[in-house]
N, C-alpha and C positions, 0 to 999 in steps of 0.2 A: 548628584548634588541636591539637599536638600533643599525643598520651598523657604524662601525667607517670610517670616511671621510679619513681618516691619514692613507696608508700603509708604512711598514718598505721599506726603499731604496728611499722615497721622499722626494725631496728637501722644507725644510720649512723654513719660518721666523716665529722670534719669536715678536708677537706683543703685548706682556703685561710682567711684570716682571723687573727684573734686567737686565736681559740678553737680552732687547726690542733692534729689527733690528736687532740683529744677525742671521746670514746662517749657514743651515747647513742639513745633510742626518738623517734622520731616522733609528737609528739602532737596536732599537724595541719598540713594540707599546702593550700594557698591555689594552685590552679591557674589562675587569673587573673594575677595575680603572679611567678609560678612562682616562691615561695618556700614555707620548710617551717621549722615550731619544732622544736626538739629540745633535749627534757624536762636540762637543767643547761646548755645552750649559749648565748651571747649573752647572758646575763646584764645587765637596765638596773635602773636605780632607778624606781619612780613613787611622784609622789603622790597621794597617796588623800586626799580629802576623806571625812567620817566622815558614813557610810549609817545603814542600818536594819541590811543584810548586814556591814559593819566598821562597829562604832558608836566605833573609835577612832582610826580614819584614821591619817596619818603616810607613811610611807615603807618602800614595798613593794619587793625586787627578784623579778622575774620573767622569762621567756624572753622576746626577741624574736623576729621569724621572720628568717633569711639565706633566700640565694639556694639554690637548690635544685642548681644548678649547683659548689654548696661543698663539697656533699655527697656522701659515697661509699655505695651499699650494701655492707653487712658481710655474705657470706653464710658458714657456716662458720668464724666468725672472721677472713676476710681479705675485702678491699676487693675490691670489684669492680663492671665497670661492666655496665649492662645492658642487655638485648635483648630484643626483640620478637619469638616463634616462633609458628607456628599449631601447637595439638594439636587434629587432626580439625579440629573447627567453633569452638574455639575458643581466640583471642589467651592467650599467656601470655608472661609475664616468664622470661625464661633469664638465667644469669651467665655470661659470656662469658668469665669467666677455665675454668672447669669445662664449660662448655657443659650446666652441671644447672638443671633448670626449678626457678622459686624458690616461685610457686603455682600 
């Protein structure tokens, strides 16, 4: 299985979809899938039957996950895609527009 480009906590645009140019954090990333939610992106309705945790149920909207492939990493404010370098003994993420390692 390939490494996912995309961790949860970074900032991405969305560059295909409905939801094209909108910002936003990562706040998780399903590598089975290879999709990722992103915190005001994809926007559904659900309904909620009424719990213990919502005891008034009705009609929720919240994020869905897209494809992870929709998504750009933002490094610096501008989109870019990403790469794989070794430092020493270990793999990091680079932005390939800058060639700057991201962590």
């Amino acid at each position: 299985m390939a490494t996912m480009k995309i961790k949860k906590g970074d900032t991405v645009r969305v560059i295909a979809g409905g939801d094209v140019n909108n910002e936003g954090k990562v706040i998780a990333v399903d590598k089975k899938n290879n999709t990722v939610t992103v915190e005001g992106v994809n926007m559904v309705k659900r309904h909620v039957k009424p719990s213990m945790a919502n005891q008034a149920g009705g009609i929720i909207e919240q994020e869905a996950p897209i494809d992870a492939s929709n998504v750009m990493l933002l490094h610096n404010g501008q989109p870019t895609r990403v790469g794989f370098k070794m430092d020493g003994d270990k793999k990091v993420r680079f932005a390939k527009k800058t060639g700057e390692v991201i962590d």
